[in-house]
LUMMAR-205458 format. One line per 5 residues: their letters; for each residue x, y, z of N, C-alpha, C. Coordinates in steps of 0.1 Angstrom, whole numbers. Example, Ala and Ser with C-alpha at 12.3 -4.5 7.8 and 13.67 -1.06 7.14 Angstrom:
2
as = 132 -57 78 123 -45 78 132 -33 78 ~ 128 -22 71 137 -11 71 129 0 79
# end
This chain:
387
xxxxx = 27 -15 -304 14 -12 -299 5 -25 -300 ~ -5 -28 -289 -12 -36 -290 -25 -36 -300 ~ -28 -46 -303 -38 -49 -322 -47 -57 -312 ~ -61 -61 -322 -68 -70 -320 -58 -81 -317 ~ -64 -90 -312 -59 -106 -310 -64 -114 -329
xxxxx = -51 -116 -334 -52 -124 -347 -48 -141 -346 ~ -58 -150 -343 -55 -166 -347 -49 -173 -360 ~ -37 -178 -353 -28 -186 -363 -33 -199 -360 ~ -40 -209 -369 -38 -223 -361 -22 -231 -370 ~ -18 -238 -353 -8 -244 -362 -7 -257 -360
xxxxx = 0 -269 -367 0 -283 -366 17 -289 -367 ~ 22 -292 -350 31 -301 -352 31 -317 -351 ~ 44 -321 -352 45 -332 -352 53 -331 -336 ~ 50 -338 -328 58 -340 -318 57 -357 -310 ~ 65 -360 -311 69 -381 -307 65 -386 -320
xxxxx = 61 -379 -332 54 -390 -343 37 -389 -341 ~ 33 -376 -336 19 -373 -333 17 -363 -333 ~ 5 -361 -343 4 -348 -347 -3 -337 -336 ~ -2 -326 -337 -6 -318 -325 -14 -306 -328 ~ -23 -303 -327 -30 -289 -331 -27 -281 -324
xxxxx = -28 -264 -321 -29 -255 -309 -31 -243 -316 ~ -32 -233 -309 -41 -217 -315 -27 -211 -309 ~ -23 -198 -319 -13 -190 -321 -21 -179 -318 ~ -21 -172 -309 -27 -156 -302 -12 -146 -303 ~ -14 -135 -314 -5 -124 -320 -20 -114 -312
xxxxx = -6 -104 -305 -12 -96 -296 -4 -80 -304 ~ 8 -84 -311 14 -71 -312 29 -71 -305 ~ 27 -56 -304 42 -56 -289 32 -45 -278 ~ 43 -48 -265 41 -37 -258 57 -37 -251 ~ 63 -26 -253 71 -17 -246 81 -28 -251
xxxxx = 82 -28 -265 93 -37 -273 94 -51 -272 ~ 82 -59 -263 85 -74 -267 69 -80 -273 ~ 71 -87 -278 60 -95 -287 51 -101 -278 ~ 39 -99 -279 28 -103 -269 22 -117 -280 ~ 23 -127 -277 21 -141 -284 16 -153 -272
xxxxx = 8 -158 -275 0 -164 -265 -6 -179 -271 ~ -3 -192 -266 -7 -202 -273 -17 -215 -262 ~ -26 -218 -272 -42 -223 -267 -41 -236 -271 ~ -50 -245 -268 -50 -255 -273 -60 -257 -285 ~ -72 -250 -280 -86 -247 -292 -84 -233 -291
xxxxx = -90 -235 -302 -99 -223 -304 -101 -211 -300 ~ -114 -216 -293 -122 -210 -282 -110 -208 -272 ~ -107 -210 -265 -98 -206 -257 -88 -195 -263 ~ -81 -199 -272 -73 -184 -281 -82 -174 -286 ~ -97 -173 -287 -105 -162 -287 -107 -159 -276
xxxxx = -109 -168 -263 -113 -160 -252 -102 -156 -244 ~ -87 -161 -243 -77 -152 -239 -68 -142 -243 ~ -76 -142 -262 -70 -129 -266 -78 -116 -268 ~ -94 -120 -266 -103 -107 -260 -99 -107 -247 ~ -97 -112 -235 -93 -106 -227 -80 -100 -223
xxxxx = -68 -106 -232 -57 -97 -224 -61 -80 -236 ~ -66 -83 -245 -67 -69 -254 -70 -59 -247 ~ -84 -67 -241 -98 -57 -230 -86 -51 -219 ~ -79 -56 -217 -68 -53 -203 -64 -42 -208 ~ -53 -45 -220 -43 -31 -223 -53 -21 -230
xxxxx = -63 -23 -237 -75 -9 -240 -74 -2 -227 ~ -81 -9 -217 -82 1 -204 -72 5 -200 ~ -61 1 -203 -46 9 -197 -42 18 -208 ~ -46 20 -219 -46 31 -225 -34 23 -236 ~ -30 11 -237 -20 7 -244 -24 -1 -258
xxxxx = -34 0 -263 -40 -5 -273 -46 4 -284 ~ -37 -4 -295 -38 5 -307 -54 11 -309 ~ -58 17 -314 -72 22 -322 -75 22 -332 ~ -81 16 -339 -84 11 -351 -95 23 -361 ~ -96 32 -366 -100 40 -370 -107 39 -384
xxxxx = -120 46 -386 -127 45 -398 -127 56 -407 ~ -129 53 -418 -124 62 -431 -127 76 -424 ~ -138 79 -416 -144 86 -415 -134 98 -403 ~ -129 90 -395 -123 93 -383 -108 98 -393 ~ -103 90 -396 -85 94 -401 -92 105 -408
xxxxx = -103 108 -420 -99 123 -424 -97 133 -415 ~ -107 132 -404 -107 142 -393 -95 143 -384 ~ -86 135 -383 -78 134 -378 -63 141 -388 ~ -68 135 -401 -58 145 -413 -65 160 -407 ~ -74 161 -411 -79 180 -406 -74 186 -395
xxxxx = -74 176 -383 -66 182 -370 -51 180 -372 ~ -46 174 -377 -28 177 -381 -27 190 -389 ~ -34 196 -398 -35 210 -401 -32 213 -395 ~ -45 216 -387 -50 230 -378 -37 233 -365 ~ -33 220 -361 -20 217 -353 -6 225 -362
xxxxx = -4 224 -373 3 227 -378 4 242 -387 ~ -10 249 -383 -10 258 -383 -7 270 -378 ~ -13 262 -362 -6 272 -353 4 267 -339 ~ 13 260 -353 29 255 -349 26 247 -335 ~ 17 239 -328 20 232 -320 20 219 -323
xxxxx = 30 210 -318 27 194 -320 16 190 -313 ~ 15 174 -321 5 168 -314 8 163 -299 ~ 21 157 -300 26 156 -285 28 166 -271 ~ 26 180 -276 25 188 -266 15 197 -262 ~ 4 193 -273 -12 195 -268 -17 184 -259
xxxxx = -8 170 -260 -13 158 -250 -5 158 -236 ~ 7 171 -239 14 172 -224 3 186 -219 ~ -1 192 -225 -10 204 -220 -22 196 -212 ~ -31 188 -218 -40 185 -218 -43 175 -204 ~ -30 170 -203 -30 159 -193 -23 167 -179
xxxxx = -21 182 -182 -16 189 -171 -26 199 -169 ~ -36 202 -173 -48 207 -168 -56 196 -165 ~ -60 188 -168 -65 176 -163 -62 172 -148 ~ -50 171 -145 -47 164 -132 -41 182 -124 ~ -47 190 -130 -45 202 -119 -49 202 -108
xxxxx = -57 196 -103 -61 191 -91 -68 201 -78 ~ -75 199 -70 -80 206 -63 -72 216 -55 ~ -68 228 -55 -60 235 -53 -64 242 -37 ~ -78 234 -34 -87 244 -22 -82 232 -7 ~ -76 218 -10 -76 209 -7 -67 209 7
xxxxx = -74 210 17 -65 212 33 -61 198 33 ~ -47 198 43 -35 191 43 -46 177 48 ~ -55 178 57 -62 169 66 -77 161 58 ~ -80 173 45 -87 165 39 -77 154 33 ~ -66 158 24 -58 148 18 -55 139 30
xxxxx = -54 140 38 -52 126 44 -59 118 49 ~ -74 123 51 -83 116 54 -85 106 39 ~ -87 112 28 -90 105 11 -78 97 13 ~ -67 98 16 -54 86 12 -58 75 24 ~ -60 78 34 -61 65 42 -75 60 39
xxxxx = -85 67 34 -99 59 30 -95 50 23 ~ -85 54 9 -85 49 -1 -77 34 2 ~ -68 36 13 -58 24 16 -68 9 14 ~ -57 0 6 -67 -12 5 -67 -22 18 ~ -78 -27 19 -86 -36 30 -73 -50 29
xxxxx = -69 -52 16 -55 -64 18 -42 -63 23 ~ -42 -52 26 -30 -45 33 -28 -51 48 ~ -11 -56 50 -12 -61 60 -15 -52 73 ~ -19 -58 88 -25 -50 94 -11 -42 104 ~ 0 -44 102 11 -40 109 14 -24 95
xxxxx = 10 -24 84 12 -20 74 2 -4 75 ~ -11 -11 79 -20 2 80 -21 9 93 ~ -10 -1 105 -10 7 118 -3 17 114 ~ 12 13 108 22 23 105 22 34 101 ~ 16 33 88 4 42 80 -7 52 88
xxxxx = -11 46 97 -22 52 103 -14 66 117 ~ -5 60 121 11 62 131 15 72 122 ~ 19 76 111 25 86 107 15 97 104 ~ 5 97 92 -8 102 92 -11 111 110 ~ -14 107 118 -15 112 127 -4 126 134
xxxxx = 7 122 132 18 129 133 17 141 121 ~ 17 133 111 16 144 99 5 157 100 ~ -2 148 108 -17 159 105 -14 171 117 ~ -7 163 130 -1 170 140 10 181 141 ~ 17 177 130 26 187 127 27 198 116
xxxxx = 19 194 105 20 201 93 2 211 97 ~ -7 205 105 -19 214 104 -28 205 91 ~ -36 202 102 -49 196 92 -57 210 85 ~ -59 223 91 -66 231 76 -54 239 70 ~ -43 234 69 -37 238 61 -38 236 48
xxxxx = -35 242 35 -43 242 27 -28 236 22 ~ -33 223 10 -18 217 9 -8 231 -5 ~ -20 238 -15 -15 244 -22 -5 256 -17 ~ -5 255 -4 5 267 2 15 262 9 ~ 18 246 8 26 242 13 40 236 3
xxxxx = 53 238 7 66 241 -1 74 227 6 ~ 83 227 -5 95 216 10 102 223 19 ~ 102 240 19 105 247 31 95 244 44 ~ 83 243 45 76 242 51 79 228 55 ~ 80 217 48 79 202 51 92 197 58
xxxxx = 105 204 59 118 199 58 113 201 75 ~ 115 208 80 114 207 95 106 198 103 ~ 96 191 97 85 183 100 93 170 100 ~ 99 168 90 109 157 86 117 154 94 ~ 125 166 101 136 167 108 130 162 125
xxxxx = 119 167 129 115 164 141 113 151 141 ~ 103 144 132 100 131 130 107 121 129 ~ 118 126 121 128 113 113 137 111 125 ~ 141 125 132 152 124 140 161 122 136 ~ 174 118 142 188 123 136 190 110 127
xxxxx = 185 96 126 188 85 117 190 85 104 ~ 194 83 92 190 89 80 179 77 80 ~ 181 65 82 171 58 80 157 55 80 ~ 158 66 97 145 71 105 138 82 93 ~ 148 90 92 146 104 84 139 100 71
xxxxx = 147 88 61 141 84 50 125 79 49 ~ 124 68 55 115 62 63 104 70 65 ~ 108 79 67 92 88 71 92 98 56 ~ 99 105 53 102 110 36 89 101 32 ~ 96 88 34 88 81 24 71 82 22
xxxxx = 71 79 35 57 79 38 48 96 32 ~ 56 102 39 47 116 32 47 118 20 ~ 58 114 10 58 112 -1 49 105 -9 ~ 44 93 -2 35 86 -7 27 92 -6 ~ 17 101 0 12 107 6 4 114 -7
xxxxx = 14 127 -9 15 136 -19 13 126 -34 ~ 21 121 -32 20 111 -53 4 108 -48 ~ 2 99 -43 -16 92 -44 -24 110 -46 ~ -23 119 -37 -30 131 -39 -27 136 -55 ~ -15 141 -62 -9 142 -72 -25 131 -86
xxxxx = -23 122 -80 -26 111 -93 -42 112 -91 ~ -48 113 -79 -62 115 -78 -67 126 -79 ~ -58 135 -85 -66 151 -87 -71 160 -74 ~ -63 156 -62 -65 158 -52 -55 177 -50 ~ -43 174 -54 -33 182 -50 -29 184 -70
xxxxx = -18 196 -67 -14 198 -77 -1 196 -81 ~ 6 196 -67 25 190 -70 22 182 -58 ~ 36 177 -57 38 175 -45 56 177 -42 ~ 52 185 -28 64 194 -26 73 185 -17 ~ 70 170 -15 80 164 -5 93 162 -20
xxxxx = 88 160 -32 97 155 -41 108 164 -42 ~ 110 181 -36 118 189 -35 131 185 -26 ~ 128 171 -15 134 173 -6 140 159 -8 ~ 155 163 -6 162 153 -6 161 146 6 ~ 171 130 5 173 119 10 184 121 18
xxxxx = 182 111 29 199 117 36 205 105 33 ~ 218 108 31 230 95 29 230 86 41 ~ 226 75 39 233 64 49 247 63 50 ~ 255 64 62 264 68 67 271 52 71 ~ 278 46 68 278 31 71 289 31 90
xxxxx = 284 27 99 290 23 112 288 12 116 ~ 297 6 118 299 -8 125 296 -9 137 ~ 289 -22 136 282 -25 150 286 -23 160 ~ 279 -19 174 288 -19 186 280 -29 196 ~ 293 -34 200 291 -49 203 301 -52 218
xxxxx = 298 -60 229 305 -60 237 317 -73 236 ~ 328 -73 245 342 -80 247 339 -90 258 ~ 344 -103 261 341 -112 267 338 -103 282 ~ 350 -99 283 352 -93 296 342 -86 300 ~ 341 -73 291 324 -69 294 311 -75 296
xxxxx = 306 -85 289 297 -91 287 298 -102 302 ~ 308 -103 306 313 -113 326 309 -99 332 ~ 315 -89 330 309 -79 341 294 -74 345 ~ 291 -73 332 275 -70 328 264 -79 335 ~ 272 -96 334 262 -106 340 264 -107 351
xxxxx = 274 -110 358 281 -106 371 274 -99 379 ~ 276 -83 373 266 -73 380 249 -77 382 ~ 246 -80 373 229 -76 373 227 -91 380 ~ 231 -104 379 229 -115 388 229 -110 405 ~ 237 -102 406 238 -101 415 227 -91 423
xxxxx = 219 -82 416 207 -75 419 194 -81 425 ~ 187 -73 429 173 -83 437 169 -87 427 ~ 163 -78 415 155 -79 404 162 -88 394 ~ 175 -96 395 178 -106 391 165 -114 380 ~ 160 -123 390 151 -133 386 139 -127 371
xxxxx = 137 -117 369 124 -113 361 137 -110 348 ~ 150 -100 351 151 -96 338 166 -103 335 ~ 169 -110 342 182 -119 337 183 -128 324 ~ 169 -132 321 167 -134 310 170 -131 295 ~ 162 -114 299 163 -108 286 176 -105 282
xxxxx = 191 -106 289 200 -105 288 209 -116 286 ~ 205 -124 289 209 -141 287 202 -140 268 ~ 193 -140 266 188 -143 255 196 -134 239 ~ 194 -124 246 203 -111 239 217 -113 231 ~ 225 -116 244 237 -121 244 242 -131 238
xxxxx = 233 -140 240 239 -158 239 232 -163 228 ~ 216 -156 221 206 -160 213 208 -153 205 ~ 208 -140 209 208 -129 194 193 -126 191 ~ 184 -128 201 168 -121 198 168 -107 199 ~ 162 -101 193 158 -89 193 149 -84 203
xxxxx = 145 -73 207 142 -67 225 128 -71 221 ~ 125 -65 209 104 -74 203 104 -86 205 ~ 115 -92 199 113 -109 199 107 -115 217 ~ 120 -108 223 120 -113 240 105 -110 245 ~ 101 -97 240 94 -92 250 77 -105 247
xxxxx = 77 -106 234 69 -118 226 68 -132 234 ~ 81 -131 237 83 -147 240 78 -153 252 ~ 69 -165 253 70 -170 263 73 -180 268 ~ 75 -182 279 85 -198 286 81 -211 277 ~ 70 -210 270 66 -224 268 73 -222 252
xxxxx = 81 -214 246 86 -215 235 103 -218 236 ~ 106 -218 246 116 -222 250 116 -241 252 ~ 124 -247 238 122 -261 238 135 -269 242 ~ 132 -270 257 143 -274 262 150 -288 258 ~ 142 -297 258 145 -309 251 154 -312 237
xxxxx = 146 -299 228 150 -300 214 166 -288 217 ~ 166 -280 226 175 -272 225 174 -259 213 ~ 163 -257 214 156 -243 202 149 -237 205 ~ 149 -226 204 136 -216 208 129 -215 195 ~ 116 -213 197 107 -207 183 101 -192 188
xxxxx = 106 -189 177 103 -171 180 90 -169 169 ~ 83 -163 174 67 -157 164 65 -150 158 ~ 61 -145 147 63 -129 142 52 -125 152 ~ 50 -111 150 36 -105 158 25 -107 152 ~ 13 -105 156 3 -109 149 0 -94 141
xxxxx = -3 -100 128 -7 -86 122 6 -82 112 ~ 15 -88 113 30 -86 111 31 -85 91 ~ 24 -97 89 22 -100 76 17 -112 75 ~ 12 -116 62 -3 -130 61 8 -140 58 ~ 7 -152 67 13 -165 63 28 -163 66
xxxxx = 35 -155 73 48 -159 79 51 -170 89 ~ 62 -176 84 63 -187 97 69 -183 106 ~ 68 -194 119 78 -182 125 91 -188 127 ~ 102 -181 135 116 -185 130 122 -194 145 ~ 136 -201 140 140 -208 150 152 -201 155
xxxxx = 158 -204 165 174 -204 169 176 -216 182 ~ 186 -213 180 194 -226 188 196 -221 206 ~ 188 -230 212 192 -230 226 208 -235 229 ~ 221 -229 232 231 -234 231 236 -232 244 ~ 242 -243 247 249 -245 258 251 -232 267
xxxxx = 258 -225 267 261 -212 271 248 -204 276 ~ 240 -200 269 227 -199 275 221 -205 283 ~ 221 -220 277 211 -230 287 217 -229 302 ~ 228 -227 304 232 -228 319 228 -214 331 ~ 229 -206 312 229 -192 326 210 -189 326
xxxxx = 201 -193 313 192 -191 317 182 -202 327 ~ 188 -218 327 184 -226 336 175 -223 348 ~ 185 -213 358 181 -212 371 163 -201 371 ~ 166 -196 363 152 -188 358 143 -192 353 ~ 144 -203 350 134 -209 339 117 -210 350
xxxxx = 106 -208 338 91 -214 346 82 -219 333 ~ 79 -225 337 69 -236 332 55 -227 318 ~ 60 -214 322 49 -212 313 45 -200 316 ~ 42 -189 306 44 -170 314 54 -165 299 ~ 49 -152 300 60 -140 297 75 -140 303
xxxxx = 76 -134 297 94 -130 303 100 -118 309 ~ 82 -118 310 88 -103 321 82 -87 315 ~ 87 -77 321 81 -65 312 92 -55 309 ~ 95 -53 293 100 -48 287 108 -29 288 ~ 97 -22 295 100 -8 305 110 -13 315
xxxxx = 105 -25 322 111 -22 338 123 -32 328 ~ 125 -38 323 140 -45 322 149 -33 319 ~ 140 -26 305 152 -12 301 155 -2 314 ~ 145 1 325 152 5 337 161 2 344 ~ 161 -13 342 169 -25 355 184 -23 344
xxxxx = 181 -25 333 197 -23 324 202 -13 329 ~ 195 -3 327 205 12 325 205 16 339 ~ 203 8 351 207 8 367 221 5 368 ~ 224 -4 358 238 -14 361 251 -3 356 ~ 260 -7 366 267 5 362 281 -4 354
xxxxx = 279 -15 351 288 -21 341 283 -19 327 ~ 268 -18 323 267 -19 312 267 -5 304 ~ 275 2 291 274 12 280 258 14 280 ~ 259 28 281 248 33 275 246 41 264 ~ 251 34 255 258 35 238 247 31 228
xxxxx = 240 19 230 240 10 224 227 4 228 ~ 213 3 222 203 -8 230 204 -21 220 ~ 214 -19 205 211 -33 198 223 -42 202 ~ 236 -36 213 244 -45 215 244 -58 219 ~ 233 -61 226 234 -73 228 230 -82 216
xxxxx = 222 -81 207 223 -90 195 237 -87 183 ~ 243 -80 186 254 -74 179 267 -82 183 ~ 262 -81 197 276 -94 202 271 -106 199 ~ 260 -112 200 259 -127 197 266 -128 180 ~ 262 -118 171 264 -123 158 280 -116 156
xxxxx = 283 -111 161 293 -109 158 307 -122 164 ~ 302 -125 179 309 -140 185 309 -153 177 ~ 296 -153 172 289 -165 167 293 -167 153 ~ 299 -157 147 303 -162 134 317 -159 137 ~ 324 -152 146 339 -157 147 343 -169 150
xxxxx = 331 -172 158 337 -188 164 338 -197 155 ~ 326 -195 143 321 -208 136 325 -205 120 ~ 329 -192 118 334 -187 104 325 -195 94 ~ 310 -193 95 299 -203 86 292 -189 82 ~ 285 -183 75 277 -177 71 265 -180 72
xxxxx = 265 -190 69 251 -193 67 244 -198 77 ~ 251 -202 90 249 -209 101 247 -195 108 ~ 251 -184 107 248 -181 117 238 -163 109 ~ 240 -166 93 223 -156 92 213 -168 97 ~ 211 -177 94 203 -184 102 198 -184 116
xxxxx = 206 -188 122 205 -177 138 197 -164 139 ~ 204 -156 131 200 -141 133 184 -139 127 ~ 180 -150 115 169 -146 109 173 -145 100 ~ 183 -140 90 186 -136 78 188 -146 67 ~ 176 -150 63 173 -160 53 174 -155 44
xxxxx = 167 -142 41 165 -138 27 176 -129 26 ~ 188 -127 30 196 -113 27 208 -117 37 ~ 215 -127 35 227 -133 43 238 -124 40 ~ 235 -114 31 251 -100 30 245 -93 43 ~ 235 -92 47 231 -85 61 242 -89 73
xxxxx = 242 -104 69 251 -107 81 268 -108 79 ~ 271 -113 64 281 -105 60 291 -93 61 ~ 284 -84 57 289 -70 59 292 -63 67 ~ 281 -71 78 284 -59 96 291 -70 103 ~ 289 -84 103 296 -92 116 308 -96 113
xxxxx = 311 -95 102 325 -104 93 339 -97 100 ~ 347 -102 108 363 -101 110 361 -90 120 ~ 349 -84 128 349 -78 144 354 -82 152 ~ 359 -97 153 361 -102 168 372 -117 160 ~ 382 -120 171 389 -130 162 379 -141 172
xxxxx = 387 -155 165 389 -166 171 385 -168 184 ~ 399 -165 189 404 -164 208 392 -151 214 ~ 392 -146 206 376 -137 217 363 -141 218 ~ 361 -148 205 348 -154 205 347 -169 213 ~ 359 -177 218 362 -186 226 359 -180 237
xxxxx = 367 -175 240 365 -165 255 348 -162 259 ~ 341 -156 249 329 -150 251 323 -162 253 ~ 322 -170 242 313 -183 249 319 -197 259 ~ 329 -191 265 332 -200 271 328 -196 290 ~ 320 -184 290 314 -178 302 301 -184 303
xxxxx = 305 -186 319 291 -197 328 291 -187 340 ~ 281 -195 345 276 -185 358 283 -187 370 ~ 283 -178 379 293 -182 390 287 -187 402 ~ 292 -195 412 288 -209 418 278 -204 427 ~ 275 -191 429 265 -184 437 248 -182 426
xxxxx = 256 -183 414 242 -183 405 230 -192 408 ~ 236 -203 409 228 -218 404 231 -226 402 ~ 231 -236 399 233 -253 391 225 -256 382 ~ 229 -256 367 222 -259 357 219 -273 355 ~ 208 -283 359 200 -294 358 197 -298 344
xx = 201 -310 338 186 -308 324 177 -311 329 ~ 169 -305 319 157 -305 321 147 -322 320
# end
């Protein structure tokens, strides 16, 4: 338990020079020694009134008691022990009528108090999301619903509509209402919270699906060959050959395409999170030729509805799949080059390179990933120029 802050001064010797400093004994908390060292004094008094002041208000700091207090406190171990209850389970009583919580509390007041309370440092992609589910929640479960009549019978179907069939989807939103409930729970708002009845769904592990050289010549083949060519050939050049994501593309514009340097710079979104940089990948040959003939000086890349129209027009391309196209780059990309790290790089995967590990590894040999990037456009396409 945490004590006053007690000053040790101590004096070494260190090079042949003697050294003063202040020894701050805090105690323990949660089994390790809280010990803190100053150079004066004053400093070891004023950082061990302040970390004390800290754990007081967190309730983790011993109490130091006067003659007067421990008799009274002998008198209540009696009376506790008279009528057989411990002291520990008048402090579980006490703290469970305490946080019994407003039991009159509609589903919509609780969620109006949880998003007031959301903090202002929060990023702003963070409180859309937040604000995205809330809405939904309030839509589906009934804002004067009163939350005390609400069960995880009542909530599992809400879940099910929302999450949809993904477990990921499904968790993901769990989560969120979950949060929901605990903040109500801890602010005396609610009295349980009934999402914690409802289990998690298993992530189910499936391997990426991803296209074969062959496919990937028919797919471009095809849609080159379309009026609407010129606006969405891109986003499927980029997909394929770059490995951007359908957000990334739709972000992107011509003037981040650095033809000289042979790299694209892709941006997070604004709002995404404070101080991200944004990321690179490699303009590589293969691409440069087939996106060449398309290229403009500066603009969007087009619009994101009508491309997913113009795709699922094509009657070469699966309608399986909207992540295949970055699924085939990383899955080609590390056959060809058998590098890990060269190609979470590519993908983005800086911080979590088993990401690219576990799904891309040993999908595609050698001779297929040769094959896949050894496709150029056919002599009706264009003539790829440098730039």
């Amino acid at each position: 338990m945490i004590h006053k802050p007690s000053l040790t001064k101590r004096i070494r010797v260190i090079n042949g020079a003697a050294t003063v400093d202040w020894r701050v004994s805090l105690g323990t908390h949660a089994g390790k020694k809280i010990i803190l060292f100053r150079q004066t004094r004053a400093e070891a008094k004023a950082v061990g009134n302040a970390t004390y002041a800290r754990y007081s208000k967190q309730g983790d700091a011993a109490i130091v008691l006067t003659p007067e207090q421990i008799t009274d406190a002998i008198a209540a171990f009696r009376i506790l022990d008279g009528h057989a209850i411990t002291l520990t389970e008048l402090a579980r009583q006490h703290v469970a009528q305490t946080r019994k919580g407003n039991t009159k509390a509609t589903f919509g007041e609780l969620m109006d108090a949880y998003l007031d309370g959301l903090s202002a440092d929060l990023s702003a992609t963070y409180l859309r999301t937040t604000r995205h589910y809330a809405k939904h929640f309030a839509a589906n479960v009934g804002r004067e619903t009163p939350c005390a009549a609400l069960s995880p019978s009542d909530l599992k179907p809400v879940l099910d509509e929302m999450g949809g069939t993904s477990a990921k989807s499904y968790n993901n939103t769990r989560n969120a209402l979950n949060t929901v409930f605990t903040w109500g729970v801890n602010a005396g708002m609610v009295q349980t919270n009934p999402v914690a009845g409802i289990a998690k769904k298993n992530k189910i592990y499936k391997e990426p699906a991803f296209f074969n050289a062959g496919q990937v010549a028919d797919i471009l083949n095809e849609a080159a060959a379309t009026e609407d060519a010129a606006p969405y050939m891109p986003w499927l050049v980029l997909g394929f050959f770059c490995g951007l994501r359908s957000a990334e593309i739709a972000r992107l514009r011509w003037e981040d395409i650095k033809w000289d340097d042979s790299i694209i710079r892709i941006e997070k979104p604004k709002g995404y999170t404070h101080g991200v940089k944004p990321r690179f990948t490699t303009l590589n040959d293969t691409a440069r030729e087939w996106l060449w003939p398309h290229r403009r000086e500066a603009g969007t890349l087009g619009d994101g509805v009508g491309f997913y129209r113009w795709r699922d027009g094509l009657q070469c391309h699966p309608k399986w799949s909207n992540n295949a196209m970055r699924h085939t780059f990383a899955t080609m990309h590390y056959a060809l080059h058998n590098n890990l790290a060269l190609t979470a790089a590519e993908m983005g995967h800086y911080e979590n390179v088993r990401t690219t590990l576990e799904h891309y590894r040993g999908l595609a040999t050698r001779r297929d990933a040769e094959a896949f990037w050894a496709l150029r456009p056919p002599a009706s396409y264009g003539v790829c120029r440098e730039p």
